[in-house]
FIFIVEX-325977 format. One line per field, with one value per residue (C-alpha): x, y, z. Coordinates in Angstrom, 1 decimal, decimal comma. Layout:
c1: c(X | ...)
c2: c(Y | ...)
c3: c(Z | ...)
***
This chain:
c1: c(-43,8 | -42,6 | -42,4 | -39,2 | -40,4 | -43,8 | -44,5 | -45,6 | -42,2 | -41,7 | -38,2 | -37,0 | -35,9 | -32,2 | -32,4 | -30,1 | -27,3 | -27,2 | -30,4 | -31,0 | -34,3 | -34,4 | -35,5 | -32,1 | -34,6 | -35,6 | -36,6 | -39,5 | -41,5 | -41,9 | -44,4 | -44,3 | -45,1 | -42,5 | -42,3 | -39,4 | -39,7 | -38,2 | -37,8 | -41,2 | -43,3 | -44,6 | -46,1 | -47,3 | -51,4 | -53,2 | -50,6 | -52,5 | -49,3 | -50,0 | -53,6 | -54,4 | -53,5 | -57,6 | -57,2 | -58,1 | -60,5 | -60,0 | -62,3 | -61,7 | -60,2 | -58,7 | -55,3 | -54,6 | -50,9 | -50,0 | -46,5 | -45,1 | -41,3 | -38,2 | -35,5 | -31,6 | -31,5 | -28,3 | -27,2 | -26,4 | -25,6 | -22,1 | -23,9 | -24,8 | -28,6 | -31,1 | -34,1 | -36,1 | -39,4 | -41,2 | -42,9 | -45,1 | -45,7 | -48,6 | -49,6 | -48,8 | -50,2 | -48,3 | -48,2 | -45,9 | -45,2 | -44,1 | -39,9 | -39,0 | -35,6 | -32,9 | -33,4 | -32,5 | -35,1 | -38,1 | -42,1 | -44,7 | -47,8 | -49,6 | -52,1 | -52,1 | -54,7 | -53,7 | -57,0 | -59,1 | -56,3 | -57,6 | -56,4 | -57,7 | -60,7 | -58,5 | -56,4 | -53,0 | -51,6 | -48,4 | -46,7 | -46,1 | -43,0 | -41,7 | -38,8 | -37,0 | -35,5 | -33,3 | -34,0 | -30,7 | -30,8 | -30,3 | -33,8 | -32,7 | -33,0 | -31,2 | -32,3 | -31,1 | -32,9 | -36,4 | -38,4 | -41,2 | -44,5 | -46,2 | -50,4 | -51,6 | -53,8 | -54,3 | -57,0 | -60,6 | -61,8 | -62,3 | -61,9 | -59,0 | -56,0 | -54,0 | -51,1 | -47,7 | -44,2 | -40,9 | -39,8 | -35,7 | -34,4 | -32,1 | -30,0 | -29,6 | -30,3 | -28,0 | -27,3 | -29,6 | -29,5 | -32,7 | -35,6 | -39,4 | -42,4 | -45,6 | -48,7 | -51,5 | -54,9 | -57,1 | -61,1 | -62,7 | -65,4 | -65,5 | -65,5 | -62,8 | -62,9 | -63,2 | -60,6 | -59,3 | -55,9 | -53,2 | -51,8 | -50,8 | -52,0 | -49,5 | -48,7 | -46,4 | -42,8 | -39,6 | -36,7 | -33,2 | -29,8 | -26,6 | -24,1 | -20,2 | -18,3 | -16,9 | -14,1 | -12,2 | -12,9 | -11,4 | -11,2 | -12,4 | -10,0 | -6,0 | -7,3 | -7,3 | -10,2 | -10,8 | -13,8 | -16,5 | -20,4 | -23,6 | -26,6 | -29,9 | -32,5 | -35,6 | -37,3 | -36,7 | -39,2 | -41,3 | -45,1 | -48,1 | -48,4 | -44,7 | -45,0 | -46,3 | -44,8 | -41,2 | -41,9 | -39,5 | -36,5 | -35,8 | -32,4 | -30,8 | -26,9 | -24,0 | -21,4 | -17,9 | -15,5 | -13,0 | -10,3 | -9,7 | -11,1 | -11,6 | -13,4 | -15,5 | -19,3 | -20,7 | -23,6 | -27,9 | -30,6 | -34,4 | -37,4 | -40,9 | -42,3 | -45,1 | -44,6 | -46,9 | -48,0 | -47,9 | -43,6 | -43,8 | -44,6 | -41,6 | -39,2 | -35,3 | -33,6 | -31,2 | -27,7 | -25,2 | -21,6 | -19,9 | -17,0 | -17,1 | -13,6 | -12,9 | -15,1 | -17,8 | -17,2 | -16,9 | -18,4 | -18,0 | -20,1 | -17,9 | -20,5 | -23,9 | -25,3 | -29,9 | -31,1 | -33,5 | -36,1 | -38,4 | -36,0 | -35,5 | -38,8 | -39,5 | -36,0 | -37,8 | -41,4 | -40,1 | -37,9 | -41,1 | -42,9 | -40,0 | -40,2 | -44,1 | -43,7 | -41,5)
c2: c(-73,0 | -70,1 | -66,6 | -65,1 | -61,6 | -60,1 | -56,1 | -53,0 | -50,6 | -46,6 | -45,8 | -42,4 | -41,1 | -39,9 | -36,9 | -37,4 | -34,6 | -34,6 | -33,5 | -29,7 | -28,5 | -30,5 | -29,6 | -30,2 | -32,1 | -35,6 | -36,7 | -38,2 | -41,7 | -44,8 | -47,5 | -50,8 | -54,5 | -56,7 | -60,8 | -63,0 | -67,1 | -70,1 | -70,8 | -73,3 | -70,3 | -69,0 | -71,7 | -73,0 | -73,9 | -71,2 | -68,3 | -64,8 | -62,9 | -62,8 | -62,2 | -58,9 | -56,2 | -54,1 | -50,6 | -48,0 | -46,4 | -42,4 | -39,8 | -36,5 | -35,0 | -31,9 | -32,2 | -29,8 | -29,5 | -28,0 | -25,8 | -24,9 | -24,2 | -25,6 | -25,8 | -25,8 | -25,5 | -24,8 | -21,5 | -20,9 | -17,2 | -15,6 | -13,7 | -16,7 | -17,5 | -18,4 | -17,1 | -20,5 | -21,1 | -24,5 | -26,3 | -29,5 | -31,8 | -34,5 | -36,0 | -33,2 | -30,4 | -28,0 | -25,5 | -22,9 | -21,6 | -17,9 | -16,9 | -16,1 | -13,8 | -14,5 | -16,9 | -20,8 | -21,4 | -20,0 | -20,2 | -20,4 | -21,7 | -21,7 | -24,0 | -24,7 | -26,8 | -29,1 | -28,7 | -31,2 | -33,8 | -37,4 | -40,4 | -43,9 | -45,6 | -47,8 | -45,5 | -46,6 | -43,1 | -42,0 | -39,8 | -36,3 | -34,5 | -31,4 | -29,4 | -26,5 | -24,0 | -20,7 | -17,5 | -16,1 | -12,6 | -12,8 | -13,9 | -17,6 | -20,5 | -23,3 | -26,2 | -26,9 | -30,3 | -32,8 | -35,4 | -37,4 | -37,7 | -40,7 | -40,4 | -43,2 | -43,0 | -38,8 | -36,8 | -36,8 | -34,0 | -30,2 | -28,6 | -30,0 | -30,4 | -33,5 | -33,5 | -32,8 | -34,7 | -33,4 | -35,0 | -34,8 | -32,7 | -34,5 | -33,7 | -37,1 | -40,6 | -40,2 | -36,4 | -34,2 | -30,8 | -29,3 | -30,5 | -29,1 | -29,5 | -30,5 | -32,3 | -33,3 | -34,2 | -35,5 | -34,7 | -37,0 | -33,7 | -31,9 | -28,6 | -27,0 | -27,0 | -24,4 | -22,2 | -22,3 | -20,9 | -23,7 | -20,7 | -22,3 | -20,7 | -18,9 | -17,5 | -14,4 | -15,2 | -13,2 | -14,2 | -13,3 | -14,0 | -13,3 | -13,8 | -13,8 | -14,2 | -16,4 | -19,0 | -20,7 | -18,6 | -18,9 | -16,9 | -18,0 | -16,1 | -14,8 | -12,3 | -13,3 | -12,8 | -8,8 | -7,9 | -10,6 | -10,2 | -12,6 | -11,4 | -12,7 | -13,5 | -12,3 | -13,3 | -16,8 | -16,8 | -14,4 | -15,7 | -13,8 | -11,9 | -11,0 | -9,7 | -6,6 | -6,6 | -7,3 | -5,4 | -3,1 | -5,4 | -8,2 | -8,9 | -7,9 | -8,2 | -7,8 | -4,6 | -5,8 | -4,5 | -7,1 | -7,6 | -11,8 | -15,0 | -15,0 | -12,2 | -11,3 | -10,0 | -9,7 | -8,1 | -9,1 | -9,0 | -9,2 | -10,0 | -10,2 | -12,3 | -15,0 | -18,5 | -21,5 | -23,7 | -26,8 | -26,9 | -29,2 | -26,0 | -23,9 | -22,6 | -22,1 | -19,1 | -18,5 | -17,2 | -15,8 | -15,0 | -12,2 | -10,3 | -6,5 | -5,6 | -1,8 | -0,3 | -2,5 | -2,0 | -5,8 | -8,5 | -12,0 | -14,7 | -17,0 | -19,2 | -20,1 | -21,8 | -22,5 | -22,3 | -24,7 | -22,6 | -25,4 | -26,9 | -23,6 | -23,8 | -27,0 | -26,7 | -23,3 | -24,7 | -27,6 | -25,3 | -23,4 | -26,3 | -27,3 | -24,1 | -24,3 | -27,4 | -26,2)
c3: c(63,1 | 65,6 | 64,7 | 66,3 | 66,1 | 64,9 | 65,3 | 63,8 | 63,7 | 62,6 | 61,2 | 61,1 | 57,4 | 57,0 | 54,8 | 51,5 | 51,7 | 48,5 | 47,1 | 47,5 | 49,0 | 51,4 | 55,0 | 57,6 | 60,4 | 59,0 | 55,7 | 57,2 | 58,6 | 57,4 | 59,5 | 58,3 | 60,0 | 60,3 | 61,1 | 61,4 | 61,5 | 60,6 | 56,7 | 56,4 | 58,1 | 55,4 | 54,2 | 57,4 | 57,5 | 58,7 | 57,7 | 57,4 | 56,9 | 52,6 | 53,0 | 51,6 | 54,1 | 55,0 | 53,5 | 56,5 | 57,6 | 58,1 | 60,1 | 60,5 | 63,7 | 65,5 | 67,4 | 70,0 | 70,9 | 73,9 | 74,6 | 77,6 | 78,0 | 77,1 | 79,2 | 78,6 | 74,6 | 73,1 | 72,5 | 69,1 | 68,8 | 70,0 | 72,9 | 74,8 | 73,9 | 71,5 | 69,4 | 69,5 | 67,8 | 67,1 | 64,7 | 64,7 | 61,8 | 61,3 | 58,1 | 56,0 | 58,5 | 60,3 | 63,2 | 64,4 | 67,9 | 67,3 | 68,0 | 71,2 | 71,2 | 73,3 | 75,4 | 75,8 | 78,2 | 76,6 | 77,9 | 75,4 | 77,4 | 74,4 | 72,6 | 68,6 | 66,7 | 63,6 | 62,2 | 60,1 | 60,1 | 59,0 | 61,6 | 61,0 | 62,9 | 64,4 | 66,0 | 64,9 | 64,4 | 63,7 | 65,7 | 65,7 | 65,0 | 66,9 | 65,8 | 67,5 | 64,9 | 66,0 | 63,8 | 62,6 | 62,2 | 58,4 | 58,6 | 57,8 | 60,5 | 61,8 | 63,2 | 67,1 | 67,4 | 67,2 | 69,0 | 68,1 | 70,6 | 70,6 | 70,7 | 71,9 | 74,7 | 74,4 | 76,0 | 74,4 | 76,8 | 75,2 | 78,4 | 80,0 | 78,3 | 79,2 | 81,8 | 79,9 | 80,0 | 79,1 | 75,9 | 75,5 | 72,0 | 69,9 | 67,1 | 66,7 | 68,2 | 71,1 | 71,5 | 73,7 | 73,8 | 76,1 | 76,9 | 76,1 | 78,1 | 76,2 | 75,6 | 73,2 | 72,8 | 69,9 | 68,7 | 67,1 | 65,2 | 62,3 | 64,2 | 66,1 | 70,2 | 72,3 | 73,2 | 76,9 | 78,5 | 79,5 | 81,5 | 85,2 | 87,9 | 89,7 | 93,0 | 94,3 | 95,2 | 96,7 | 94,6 | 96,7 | 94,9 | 96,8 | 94,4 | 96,2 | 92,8 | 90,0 | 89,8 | 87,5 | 84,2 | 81,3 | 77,8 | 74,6 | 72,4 | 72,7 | 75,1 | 79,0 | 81,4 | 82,0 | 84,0 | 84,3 | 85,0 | 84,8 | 83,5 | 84,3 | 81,9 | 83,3 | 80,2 | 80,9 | 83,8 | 82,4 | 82,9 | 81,5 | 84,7 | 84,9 | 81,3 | 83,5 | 86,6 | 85,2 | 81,6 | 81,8 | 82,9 | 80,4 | 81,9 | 85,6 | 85,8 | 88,5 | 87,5 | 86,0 | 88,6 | 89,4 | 86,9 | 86,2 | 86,1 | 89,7 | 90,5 | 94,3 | 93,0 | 96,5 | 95,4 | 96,2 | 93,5 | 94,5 | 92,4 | 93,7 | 90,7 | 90,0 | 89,3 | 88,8 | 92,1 | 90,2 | 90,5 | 87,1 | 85,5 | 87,0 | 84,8 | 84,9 | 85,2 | 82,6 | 83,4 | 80,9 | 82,1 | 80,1 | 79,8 | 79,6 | 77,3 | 75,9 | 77,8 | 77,1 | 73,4 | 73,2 | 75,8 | 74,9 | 76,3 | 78,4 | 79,2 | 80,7 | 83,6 | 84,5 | 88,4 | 89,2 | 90,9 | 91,9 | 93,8 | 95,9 | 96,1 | 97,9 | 100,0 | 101,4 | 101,8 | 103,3 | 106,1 | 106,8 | 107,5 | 110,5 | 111,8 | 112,3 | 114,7 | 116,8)
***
C-alpha cells in the first residue's frame, strides 16, 4: 500500500501563558517522524514502521557560532534605538553575545563556543536557537525576536569559519523585524579549537553626506513638529578599527534650526572610516530623526530610517571603473 507522506518534522513549542517562569521566546522543540497511508498500511508485509525505533548514538562535540551584525531590529526604547544582545541555545547549553547600547543595527564580529555539547553519530541534529533580547534599563529584558539555524552540512575546518547567511528575526511565524548575519560550524573533539578573529578585513573609505532637509513629518503627541534634526549613529558602523579612529564620536547630528515638519538642513558631514572589502559584511548606518522641544529639554524620536552603504559602495566603484576607460 502507498504511503501519502513519510518524513522526519520539528515543531516549534508555544509557551503556555499561563504558567509563570516561563521564558517569553519559545517553550521549546519537539522532532518527531511522521507517516501517512491508506488504512491497510500498517499491516502491509514488509512494514518497518512498528519495529523498535535504534536508540542513538552520541559523541561529543564543540559548536562554534559565529556573530556578525544585525541589521534593522526594532527599536524598543522611546529614543529611537535599541540595547540588543543575543543568546544561542542547543541541547541545554547556552551562549551569550554581550549588550550593545543603543543601537538597532549592532556589529558583534565575535565568535562563541557551545562547548562539549553531545550530537548523534548520525548527524541528525537539531537546530539551534538564536534569540535577540533588549536590556531595559531596570536591568530587566525583553525579548525583540528568534530564528532557528539549521546545521546540516556545517564546516568541519578549525581555521576557517564557514561563510555566513542572514537569517530573518521573527516574533512570530510571519512577522520579521531585522535581520542578523551569522554562521556556524561543528568539531567532532573533546577539546576546544583554536581561537581565530572572524574580523573582516577592511579598507579606508571617505563617507560624504549632503543632507538638503526633511519632508512630510509628523508628531507623535498633541504637540506639532518644532525643530527637527537626524542624528547619526556612528556606532552602528563602528568596526574594531573605528573603535579608535571614530572613539570619541558615537553619534554625529545636523543642528535643529528650521521650525516644522518641513524643514531645509543643507548641511555636509564627512567621515573617513574603515569598512570590510567583502560588501556582505558591510553594515547600515543607523539614522534617528528627533525633535529638539524646550530648549532641548525634551527631544522625542519621530522616527528612523538605515543607509545601505554597500550599495554606495558599488554605485561609486562602479562610476570609477567608466571613468578609467575613457
Amino acid at each position: 500500500s502507498d504511503v501519502y507522506k513519510r518524513q522526519n518534522a520539528e515543531y516549534m513549542g508555544k509557551p503556555n501563558r499561563s504558567v509563570s517562569d516561563i521564558r517569553d521566546d519559545q517553550a521549546g522543540i519537539i522532532k518527531l517522524r511522521l507517516a501517512i497511508g491508506a488504512p491497510d498500511w500498517m499491516n502491509a508485509p514488509g512494514n518497518t514502521w512498528n519495529a523498535p525505533m535504534a536508540q542513538p548514538q552520541f559523541q561529543r562535540a564543540q559548536i562554534a557560532c559565529n556573530l556578525y551584525q544585525a541589521q534593522d531590529l526594532i527599536a524598543t526604547d522611546d529614543n529611537g534605538v535599541a540595547d540588543p544582545f543575543v543568546r544561542c541555545y542547543f541541547y541545554g547549553k547556552e551562549i551569550e553575545f554581550p549588550l550593545i547600547n543603543d543601537t538597532v543595527n549592532p556589529i558583534w564580529n565575535q565568535r562563541r563556543i557551545l562547548q562539549d555539547v553531545l550530537v548523534t553519530t548520525d548527524n541528525q541534529l537539531p537546530p539551534i536557537i538564536v534569540n535577540v533580547w533588549d536590556k531595559d534599563k531596570l536591568d530587566t529584558k525583553d525579548f525583540m525576536g528568534s530564528f532557528i539555524a539549521d546545521l546540516k552540512g556545517v564546516s568541519t575546518n578549525m581555521y576557517e569559519p564557514s561563510p555566513p547567511q542572514w537569517y530573518p528575526v521573527k516574533v512570530n511565524s510571519k512577522t520579521e523585524v531585522g535581520k542578523v548575519l551569522m554562521s556556524f560550524d561543528m568539531y567532532i573533539s573533546r577539546t576546544l579549537p583554536p581561537e581565530i578573529s572572524i574580523e573582516p578585513p577592511c579598507e579606508k573609505y571617505f563617507l560624504s553626506m549632503k543632507i538638503l532637509g526633511l519632508r512630510g513629518l509628523q508628531s507623535l503627541g498633541i504637540i506639532p513638529v518644532k525643530r527637527p534634526f537626524i542624528k547619526f549613529d556612528i556606532g552602528s558602523i563602528m568596526t574594531s578599527k573605528n573603535r579608535t579612529d571614530l572613539a570619541d564620536r558615537k553619534s554625529i547630528q545636523t543642528t535643529p534650526t528650521e521650525n516644522g515638519p518641513n524643514p531645509n538642513i543643507s548641511t555636509v558631514i564627512n567621515i573617513t572610516l574603515d569598512l570590510p572589502i567583502n560588501l556582505d559584511f558591510c553594515p547600515n548606518l543607523s539614522c534617528t530623526v528627533y525633535d529638539y522641544i524646550l530648549s532641548g529639554l525634551v527631544q522625542p524620536s519621530l522616527g528612523n530610517f538605515s543607509i545601505d552603504l554597500a550599495k554606495y559602495i558599488i554605485k561609486t566603484r562602479d562610476e570609477s571603473v567608466s571613468y578609467t576607460h575613457l
